[in-house]
C-alpha positions in Angstrom: 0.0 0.0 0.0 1.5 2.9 -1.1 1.3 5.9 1.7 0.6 9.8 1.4 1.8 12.7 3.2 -2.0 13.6 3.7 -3.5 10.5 4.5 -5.3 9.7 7.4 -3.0 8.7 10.6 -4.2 5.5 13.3 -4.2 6.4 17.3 -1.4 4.0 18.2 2.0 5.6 19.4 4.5 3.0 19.4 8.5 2.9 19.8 11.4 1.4 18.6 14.4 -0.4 20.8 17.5 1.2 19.2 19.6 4.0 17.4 17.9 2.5 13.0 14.9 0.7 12.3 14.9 -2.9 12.0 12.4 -5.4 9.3 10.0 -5.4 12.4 9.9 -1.9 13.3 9.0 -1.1 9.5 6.4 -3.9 9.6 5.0 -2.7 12.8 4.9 1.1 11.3 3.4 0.1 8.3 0.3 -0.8 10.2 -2.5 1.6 9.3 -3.6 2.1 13.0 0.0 3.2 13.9 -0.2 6.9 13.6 3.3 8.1 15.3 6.0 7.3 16.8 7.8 8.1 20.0 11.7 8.2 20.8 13.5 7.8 24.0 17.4 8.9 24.9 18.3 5.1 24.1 17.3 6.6 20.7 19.4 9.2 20.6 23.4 8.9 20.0 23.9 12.5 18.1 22.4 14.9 16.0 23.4 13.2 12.8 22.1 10.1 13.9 19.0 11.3 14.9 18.3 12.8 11.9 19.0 9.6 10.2 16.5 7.6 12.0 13.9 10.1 11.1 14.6 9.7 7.9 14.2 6.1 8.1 11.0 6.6 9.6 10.1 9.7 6.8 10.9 6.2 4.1 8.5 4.3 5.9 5.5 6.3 6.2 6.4 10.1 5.6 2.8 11.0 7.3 4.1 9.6 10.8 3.9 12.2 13.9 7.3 11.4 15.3 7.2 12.5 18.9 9.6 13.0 22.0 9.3 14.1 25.6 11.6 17.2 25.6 10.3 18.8 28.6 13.6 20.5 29.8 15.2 19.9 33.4 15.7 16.0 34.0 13.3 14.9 31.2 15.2 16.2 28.3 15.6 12.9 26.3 18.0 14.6 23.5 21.0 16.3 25.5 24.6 16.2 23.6 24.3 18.8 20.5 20.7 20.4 22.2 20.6 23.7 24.2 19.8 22.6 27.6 16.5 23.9 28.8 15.9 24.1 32.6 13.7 22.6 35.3 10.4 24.5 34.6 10.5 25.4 38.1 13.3 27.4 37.8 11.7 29.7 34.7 9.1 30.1 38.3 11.5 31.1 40.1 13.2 33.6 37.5 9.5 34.9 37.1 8.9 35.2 41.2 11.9 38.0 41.1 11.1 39.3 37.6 8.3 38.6 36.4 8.5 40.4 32.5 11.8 38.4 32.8 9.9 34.9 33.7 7.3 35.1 30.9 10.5 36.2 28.2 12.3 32.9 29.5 9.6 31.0 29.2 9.0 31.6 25.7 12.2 31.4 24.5 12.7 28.1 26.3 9.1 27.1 24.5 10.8 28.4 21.1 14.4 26.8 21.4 13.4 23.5 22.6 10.9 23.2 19.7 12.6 25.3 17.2 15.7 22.5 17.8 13.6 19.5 17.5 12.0 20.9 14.3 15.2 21.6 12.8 16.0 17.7 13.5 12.3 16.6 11.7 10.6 15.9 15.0 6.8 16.8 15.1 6.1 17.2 18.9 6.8 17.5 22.3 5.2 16.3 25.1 5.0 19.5 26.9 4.3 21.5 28.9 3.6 20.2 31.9 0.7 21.9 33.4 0.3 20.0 37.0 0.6 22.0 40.2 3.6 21.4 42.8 2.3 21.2 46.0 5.9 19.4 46.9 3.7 15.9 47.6 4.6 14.5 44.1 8.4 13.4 43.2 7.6 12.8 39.8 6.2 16.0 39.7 8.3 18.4 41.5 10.5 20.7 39.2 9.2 19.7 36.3 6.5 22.3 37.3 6.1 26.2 36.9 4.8 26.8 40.0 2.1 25.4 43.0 -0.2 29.1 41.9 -2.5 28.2 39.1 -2.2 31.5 38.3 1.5 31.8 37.9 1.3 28.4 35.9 -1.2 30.0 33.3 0.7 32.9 32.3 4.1 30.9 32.2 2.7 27.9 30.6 0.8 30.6 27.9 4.5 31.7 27.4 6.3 28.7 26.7 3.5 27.3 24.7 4.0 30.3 22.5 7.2 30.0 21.9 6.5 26.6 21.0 4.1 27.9 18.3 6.1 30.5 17.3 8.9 27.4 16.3 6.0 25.7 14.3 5.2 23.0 16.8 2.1 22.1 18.7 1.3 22.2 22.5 0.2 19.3 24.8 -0.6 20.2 28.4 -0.7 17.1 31.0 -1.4 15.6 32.8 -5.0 16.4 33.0 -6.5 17.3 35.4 -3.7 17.4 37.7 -1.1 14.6 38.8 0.8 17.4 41.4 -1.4 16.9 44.8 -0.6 12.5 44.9 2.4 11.3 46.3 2.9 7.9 43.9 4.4 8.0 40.2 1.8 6.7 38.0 4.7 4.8 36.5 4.5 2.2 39.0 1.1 2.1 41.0 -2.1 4.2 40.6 -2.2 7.5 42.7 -5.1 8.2 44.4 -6.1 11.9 44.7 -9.1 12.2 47.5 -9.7 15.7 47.0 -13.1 17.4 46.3 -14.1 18.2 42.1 -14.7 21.8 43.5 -10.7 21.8 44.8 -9.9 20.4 41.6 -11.6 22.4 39.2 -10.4 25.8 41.3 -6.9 24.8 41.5 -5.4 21.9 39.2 -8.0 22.6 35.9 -7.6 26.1 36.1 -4.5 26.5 33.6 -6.5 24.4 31.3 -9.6 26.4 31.6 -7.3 29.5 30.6 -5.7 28.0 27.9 -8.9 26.7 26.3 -10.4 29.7 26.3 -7.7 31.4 24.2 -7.6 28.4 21.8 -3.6 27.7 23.2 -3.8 24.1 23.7 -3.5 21.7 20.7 -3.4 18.4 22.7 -4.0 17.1 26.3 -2.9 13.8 28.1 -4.7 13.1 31.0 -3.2 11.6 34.0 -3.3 7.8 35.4 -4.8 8.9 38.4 -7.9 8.0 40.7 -10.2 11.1 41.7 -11.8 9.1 43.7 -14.5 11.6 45.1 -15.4 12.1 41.6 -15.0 8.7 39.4 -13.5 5.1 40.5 -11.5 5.1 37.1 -7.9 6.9 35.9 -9.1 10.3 34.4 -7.1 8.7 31.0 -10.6 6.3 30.7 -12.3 8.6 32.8 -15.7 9.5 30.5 -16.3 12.2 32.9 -13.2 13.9 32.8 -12.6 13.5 29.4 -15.7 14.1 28.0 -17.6 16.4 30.6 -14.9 18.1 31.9 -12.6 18.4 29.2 -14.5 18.7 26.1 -17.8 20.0 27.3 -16.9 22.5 30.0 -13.8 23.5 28.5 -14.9 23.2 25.1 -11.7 21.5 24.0 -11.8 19.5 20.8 -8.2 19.1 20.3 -6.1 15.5 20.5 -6.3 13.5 23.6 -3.6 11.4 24.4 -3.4 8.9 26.6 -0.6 8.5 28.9 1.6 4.9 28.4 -0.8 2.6 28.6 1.6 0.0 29.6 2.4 2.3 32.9 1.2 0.6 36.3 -1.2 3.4 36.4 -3.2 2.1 33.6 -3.1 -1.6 35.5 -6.7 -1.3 36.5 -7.7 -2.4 33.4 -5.6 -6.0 33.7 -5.8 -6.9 29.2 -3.4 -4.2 27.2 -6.7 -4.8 24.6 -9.2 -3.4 27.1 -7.0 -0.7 27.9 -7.1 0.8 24.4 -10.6 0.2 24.0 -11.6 1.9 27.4 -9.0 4.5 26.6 -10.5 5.1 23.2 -14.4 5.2 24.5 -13.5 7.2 27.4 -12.5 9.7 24.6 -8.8 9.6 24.0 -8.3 10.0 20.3 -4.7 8.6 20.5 -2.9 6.1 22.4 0.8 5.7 23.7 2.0 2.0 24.2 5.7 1.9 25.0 8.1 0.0 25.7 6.9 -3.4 25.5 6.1 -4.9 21.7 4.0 -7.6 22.6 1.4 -4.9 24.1 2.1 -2.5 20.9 1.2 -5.9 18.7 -1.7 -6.7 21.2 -3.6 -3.0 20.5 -3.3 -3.1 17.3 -4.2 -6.6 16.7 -7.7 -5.6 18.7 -7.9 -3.0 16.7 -8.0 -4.4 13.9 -10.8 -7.1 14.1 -12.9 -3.9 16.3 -15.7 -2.0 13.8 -14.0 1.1 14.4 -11.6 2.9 11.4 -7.8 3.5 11.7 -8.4 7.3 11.9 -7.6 9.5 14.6 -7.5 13.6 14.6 -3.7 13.5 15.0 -2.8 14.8 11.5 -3.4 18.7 12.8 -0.4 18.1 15.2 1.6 18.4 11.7 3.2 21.7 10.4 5.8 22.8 8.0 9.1 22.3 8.8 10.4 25.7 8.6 14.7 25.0 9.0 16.7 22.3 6.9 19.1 21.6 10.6 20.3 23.0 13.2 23.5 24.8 11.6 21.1 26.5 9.9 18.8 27.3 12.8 21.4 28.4 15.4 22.6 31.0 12.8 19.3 32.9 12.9 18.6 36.3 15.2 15.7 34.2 17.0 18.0 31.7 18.0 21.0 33.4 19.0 19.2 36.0 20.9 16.9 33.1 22.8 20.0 31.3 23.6 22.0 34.5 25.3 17.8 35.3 27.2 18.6 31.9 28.4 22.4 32.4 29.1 21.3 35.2 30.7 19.0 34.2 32.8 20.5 31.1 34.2 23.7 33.3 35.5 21.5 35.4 38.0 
């Protein structure tokens, strides 16, 4: 089957185990139901490389949304030949003293850690991370603007436009808030006790406010239990998800799901049922890493369900606007957010 750049993509996100594609990675994104891909640092090995392997993928299926979690701080998965962006909590800080000074950080971090991944041919980061730090959640912590909804909004507004302004699309998470539980989601399922009211005043608020000015291009909600408000993950959570997120908010962007193969997702036992609840909850994509048999598994279910391999992920696409990065870190925009950044960091 021959593919186009403007066909239809599927809602599976899978990954691939090394630095080139192998005869079963190619099989495996040749699936119509795989829509993207997403890299890791055991991925990454240099710019040149990196570039190589997308390349590979681009041969395979050119339409693929090739993804990363390029945050900044600790989860930065590209490093050598990258700017280094900080610990959100850190832009906080910068804004706490200045704040005209936090919100130009925050852009320009937005812009050079997208501008950077574009130049390589990546499509989109994960980020940013909207959740509250209430200095309960390790996972959490610094990877936070700030515990004040408030502060969050305008920061995360800033960095998301710098993202935009580099050509690449936003995805706040995790949704509604994975800041106020003390367990990673990685390996059990946090419960969060608190009221909807709490939530909806505190932890939705950045969302609310980025909805409204049409910011946000994707969510990923968060494998964690509300349990005053729904017995299930808010990722196959119908209520948040649909009532919360796409009626009160009006959002009608992508939904991700978080890994599906994360011990947060294990209240649903079958990797099959997972995508299905995922998918009826109202994700509209859906991120299974790091373990094949379970990529194999969802789309295998998939498959033999009555539903099409379409998803709304092709708007997350835009133009690639720089050929690499020699060419990128020779432009004003880049060389005056790199000295904001220089600048900032040596206060």
């Amino acid at each position: 089957m021959a593919y186009r750049a403007d066909m239809m993509l599927g809602p599976v996100i899978v990954d691939v185990a090394g630095l080139s594609l192998t005869d079963e990675d190619r099989t495996l994104l040749c699936e119509p139901w795989v829509g993207g891909i997403i890299l890791f640092t055991r991925n990454y090995q240099s710019v040149a490389q990196l570039r190589e392997l997308v390349a590979q993928i681009r041969a395979v299926r050119p339409e693929l949304l090739v993804c990363v979690d390029q945050e900044g701080g600790r989860v930065q998965r590209f490093r050598d030949g990258f700017t280094a962006i900080p610990p959100m909590a850190d832009i906080g800080a910068v804004y706490r003293q200045d704040a005209e000074r936090g919100v130009n950080l925050a852009r320009a971090c937005g812009w050079l850690m997208a501008a950077e991944l574009r130049a390589c041919g990546v499509d989109l980061s994960f980020a940013p991370v909207l959740d509250l730090d209430d200095e309960r959640c390790a996972v959490i912590a610094n990877r936070s603007f700030s515990i004040d909804p408030l502060v969050m909004s305008v920061l995360s507004e800033a960095f998301i436009d710098g993202m935009h302004n580099a050509n690449m699309c936003a995805t706040g998470k995790h949704f509604p808030g994975h800041g106020a539980v003390t367990g990673d989601s990685h390996f059990e399922t946090p419960v969060d006790a608190r009221t909807l009211d709490a939530i909806l005043a505190d932890d939705v608020l950045p969302y609310r406010n980025l909805c409204q000015q049409g910011k946000l291009d994707a969510v990923m909600p968060a494998h964690v239990v509300y349990s005053a408000v729904d017995k299930n993950p808010a990722g196959f959570s119908p209520f948040w998800l649909q009532e919360i997120l796409k009626q009160q908010l009006q959002f009608d962007g992508v939904i991700f799901s978080d890994d599906l193969t994360m011990e947060g997702a294990g209240v649903i036992a079958d990797m099959a049922d997972r995508a299905h609840a995922a998918l009826a909850a109202g994700c509209t994509a859906l991120l299974v890493c790091n373990q094949r048999p379970a990529q194999l598994a969802v789309v295998a279910t998939l498959k033999q369900s009555a539903l099409q391999p379409a998803s709304n992920l092709q708007r997350l696409k835009r133009p690639f606007a720089w050929p690499d990065l020699d060419s990128l870190r020779k432009t004003g925009e880049w060389i005056e957010c790199h000295h904001l950044l220089q600048e900032a960091l040596a206060l």
